[in-house]
C-alpha positions as CSV (number, residue, x, y, z in Angstrom):
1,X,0.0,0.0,0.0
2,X,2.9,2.6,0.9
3,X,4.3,1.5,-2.8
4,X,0.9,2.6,-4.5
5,X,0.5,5.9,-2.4
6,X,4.4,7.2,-2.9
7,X,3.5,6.3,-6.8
8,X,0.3,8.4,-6.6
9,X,2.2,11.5,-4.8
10,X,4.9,11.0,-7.7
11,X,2.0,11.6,-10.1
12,X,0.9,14.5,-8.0
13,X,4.7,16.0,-7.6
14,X,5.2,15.6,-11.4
15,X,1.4,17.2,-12.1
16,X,2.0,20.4,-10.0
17,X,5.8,21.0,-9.5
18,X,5.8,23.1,-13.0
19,X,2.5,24.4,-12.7
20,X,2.1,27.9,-10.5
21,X,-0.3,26.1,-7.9
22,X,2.7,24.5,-5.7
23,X,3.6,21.3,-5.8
24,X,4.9,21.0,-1.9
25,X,1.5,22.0,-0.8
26,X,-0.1,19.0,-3.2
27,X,1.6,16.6,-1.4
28,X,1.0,18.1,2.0
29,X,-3.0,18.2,1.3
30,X,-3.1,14.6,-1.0
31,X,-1.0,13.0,1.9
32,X,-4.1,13.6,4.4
33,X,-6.9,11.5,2.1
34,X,-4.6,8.4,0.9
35,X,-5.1,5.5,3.5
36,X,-2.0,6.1,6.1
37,X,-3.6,9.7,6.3
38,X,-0.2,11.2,6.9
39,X,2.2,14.2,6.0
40,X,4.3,12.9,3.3
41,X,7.5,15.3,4.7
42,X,9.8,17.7,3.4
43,X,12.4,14.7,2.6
44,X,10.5,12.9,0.6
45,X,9.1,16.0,-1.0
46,X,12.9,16.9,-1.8
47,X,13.9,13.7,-3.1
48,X,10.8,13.6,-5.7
49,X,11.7,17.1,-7.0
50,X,14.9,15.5,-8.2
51,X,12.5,13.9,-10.6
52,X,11.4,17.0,-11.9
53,X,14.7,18.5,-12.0
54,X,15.7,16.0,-14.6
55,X,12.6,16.7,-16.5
56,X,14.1,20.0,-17.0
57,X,17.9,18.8,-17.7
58,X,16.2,16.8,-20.5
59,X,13.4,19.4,-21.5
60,X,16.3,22.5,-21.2
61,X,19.5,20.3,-22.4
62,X,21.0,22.1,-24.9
63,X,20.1,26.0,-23.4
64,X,21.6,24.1,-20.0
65,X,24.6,22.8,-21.7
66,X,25.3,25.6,-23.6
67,X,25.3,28.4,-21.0
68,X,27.4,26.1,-18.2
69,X,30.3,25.7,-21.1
70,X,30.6,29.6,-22.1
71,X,30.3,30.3,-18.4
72,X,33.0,28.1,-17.7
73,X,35.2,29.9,-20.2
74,X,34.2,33.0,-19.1
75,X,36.0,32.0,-16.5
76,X,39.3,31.8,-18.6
77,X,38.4,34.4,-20.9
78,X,38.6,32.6,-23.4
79,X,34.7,34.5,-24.0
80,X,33.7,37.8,-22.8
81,X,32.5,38.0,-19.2
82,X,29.5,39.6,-20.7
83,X,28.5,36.7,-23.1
84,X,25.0,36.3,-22.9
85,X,25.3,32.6,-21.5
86,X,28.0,33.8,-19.5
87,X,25.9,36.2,-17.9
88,X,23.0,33.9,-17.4
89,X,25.1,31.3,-15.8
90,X,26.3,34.1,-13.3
91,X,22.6,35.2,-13.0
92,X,21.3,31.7,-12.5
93,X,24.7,31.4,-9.3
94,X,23.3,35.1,-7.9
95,X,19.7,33.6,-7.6
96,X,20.6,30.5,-6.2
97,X,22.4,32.2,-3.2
98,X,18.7,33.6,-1.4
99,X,16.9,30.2,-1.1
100,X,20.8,28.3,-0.2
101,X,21.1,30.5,2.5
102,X,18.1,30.8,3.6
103,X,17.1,27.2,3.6
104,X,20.3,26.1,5.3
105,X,19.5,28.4,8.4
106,X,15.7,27.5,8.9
107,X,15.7,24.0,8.1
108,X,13.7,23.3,11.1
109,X,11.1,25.6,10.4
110,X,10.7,24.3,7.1
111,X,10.2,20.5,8.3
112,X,7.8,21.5,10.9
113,X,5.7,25.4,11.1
114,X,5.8,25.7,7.5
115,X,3.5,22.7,7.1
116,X,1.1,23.7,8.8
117,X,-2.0,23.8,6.9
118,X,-3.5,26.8,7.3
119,X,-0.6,28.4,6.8
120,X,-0.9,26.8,3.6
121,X,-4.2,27.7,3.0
122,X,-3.6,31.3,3.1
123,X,-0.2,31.8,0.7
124,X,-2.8,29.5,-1.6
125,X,-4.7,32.6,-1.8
126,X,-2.4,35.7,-1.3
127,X,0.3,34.4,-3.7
128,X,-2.3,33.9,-6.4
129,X,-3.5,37.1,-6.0
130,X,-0.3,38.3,-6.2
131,X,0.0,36.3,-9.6
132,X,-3.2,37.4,-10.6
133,X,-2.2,41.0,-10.1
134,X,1.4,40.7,-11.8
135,X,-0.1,38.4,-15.0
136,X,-2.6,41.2,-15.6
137,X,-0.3,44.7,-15.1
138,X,3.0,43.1,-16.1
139,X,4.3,45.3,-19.1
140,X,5.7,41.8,-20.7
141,X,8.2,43.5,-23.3
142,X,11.4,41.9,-21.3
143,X,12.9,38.7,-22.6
144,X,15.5,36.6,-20.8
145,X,18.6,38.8,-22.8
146,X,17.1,42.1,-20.7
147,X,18.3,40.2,-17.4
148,X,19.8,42.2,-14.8
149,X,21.7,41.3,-12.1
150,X,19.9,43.0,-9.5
151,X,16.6,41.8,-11.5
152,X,18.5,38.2,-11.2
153,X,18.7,38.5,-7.2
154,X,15.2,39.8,-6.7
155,X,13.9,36.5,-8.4
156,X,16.2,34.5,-6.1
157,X,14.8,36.0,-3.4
158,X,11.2,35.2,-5.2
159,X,11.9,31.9,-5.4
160,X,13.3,31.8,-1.8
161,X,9.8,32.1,-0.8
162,X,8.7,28.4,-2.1
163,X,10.1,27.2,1.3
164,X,6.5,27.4,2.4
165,X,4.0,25.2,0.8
166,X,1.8,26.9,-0.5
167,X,3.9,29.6,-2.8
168,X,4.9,27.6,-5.6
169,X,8.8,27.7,-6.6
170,X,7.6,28.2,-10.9
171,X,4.6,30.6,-9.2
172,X,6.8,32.9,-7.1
173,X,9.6,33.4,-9.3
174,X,7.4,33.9,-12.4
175,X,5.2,36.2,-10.5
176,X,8.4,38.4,-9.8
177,X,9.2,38.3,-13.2
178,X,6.0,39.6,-14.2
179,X,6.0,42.3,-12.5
180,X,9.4,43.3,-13.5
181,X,8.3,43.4,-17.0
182,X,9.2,39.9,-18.8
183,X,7.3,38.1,-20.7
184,X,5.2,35.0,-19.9
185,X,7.9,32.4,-21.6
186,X,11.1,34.3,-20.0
187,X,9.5,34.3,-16.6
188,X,8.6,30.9,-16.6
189,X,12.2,29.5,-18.5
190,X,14.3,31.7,-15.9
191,X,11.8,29.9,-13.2
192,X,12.7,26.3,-14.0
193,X,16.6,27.1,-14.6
194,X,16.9,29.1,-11.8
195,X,15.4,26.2,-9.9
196,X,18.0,23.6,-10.9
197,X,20.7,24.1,-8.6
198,X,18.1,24.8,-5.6
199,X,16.7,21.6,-5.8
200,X,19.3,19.3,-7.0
201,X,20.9,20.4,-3.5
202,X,17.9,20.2,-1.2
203,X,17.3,16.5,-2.4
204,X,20.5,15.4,-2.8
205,X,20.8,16.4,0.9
206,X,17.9,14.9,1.8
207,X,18.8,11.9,0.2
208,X,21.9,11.6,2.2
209,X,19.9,12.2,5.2
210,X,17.5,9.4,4.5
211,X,20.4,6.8,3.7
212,X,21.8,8.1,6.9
213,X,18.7,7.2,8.9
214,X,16.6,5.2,6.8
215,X,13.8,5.1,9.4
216,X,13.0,8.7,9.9
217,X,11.4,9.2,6.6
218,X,7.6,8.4,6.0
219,X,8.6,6.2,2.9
220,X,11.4,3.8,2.5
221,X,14.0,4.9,-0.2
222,X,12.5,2.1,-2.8
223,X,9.3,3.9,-2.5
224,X,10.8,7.4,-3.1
225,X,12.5,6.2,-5.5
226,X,10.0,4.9,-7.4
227,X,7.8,8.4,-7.0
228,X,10.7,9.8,-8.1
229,X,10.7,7.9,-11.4
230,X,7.3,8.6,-11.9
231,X,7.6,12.2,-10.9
232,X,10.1,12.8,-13.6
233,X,7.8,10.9,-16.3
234,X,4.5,13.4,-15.9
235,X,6.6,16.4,-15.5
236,X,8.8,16.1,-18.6
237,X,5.3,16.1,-20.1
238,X,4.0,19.1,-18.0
239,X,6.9,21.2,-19.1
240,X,6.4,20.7,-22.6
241,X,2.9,21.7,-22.4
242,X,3.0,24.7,-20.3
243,X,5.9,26.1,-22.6
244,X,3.8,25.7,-25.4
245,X,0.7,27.4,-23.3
246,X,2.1,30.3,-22.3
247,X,2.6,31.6,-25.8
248,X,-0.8,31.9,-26.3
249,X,-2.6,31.6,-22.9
250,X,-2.5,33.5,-19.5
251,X,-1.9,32.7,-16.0
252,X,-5.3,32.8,-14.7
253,X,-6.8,29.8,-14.6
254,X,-4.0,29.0,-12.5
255,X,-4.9,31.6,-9.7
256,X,-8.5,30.9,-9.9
257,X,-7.4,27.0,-9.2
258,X,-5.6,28.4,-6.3
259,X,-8.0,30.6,-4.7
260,X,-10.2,27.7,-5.3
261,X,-8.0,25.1,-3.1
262,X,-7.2,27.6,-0.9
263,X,-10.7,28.1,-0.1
264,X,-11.7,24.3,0.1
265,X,-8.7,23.8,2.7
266,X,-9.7,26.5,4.9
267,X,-13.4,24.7,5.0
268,X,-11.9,21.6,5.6
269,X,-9.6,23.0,8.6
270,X,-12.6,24.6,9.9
271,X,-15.4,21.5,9.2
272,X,-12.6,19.5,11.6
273,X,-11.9,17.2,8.5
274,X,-8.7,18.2,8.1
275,X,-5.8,18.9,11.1
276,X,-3.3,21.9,10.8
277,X,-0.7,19.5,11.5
């Protein structure tokens, strides 16, 4: 049975990590209606995202490829420092440095207040407003070569914010790029690259915590594993559509799904069906 229900939260991790309707706060609320009723965790939601991650290494591969080489010879100069892939490597190291920092220092918080679930409830709600508000007033004339580096470190701090389920890493970060004035696409490209290194060291940490003590996690590391798999499956073909989507479509059905959930959990705390914790 705990096979079936870490394949299920897979599906549900590979569904909604791309998506702007947060993927940590999925699990947390899917987690209370399978049959062991229980929080899935911030390890296993860690290790799953790797699954994604790799989605976007395959999806991204020769954007990814491309900018790590010329940053690396930027680095010799054997291209100028200023190189457009150059520069977004550098960008992509500047954002990174918010959520590392931040996430290192209030690991506890994360594994434990952050999950609670009206907390949840209500960044549901304000943070699609907020990317309501940014969808509908962004300018959109920016593309990713318009990238500042002080533009670069506000949408690290953006993304810093998905350490609460609830926010959505791909909602926050597009949402601040938005309402700096980028386009739909950029936002949401510079969203999933900026996420790679984030997330590649969350869950490679949290894998080494989890072979380290194997019995503190909610699911054994064949059943994470296997979520994992399938995590990385449905979110290869999530990417591909919402690229494709966001050329023509807007954000809003997205916030309207999240005011929606955020609603129905705040019932469901309040009927008594459903415990903050």
């Amino acid at each position: 049975m705990h096979l079936i229900e870490a394949i299920i939260l897979g599906l549900i991790q590979g569904l909604t990590e791309f998506l702007p309707i947060s993927s940590s706060a999925h699990l947390r609320i899917v987690g209370e209606f399978l049959p062991s009723a229980t929080d899935p965790g911030a390890t296993f939601t860690a290790i799953t995202q790797i699954g994604t991650e790799l989605a976007v290494l395959v999806y991204f591969w020769n954007t990814i490829v491309r900018i790590i080489a010329r940053w690396a010879q930027s680095l010799s100069g054997r291209v100028p420092r200023n190189d457009p892939d150059a520069r977004m490597g550098w960008l992509i190291i500047i954002g990174s440095l918010p959520i590392g920092a931040l996430g290192f220092l209030f690991q506890d918080v994360i594994r434990d207040t952050f999950r609670n679930l009206w907390l949840v409830a209500i960044v549901l709600i304000v943070f699609g407003l907020l990317l309501g508000a940014a969808d509908a007033l962004g300018r959109r004339t920016r593309e990713l070569s318009d990238l500042t580096y002080p533009h670069g470190l506000a949408l690290g701090f953006a993304q810093a914010l998905a350490l609460i389920p609830g926010v959505s890493r791909s909602g926050a970060t597009t949402t601040m790029g938005l309402a700096l004035g980028y386009s739909r696409p950029a936002a949401a490209e510079y969203a999933f690259l900026l996420a790679v290194p984030a997330v590649f060291g969350s869950g490679l940490y949290e894998l080494y915590q989890a072979i380290k003590e194997p019995g503190a996690a909610v699911f054994s590391l064949g059943e994470t594993a296997a979520a994992t798999v399938v995590a990385f499956g449905v979110g290869l073909a999530v990417i591909a559509f919402l690229m494709r989507y966001l050329k023509r479509g807007s954000f809003l059905p997205f916030v309207l799904y999240r005011l929606a959930l955020g609603v129905l959990l705040i019932v469901l705390l309040l009927a008594g069906v459903l415990q903050p914790y």
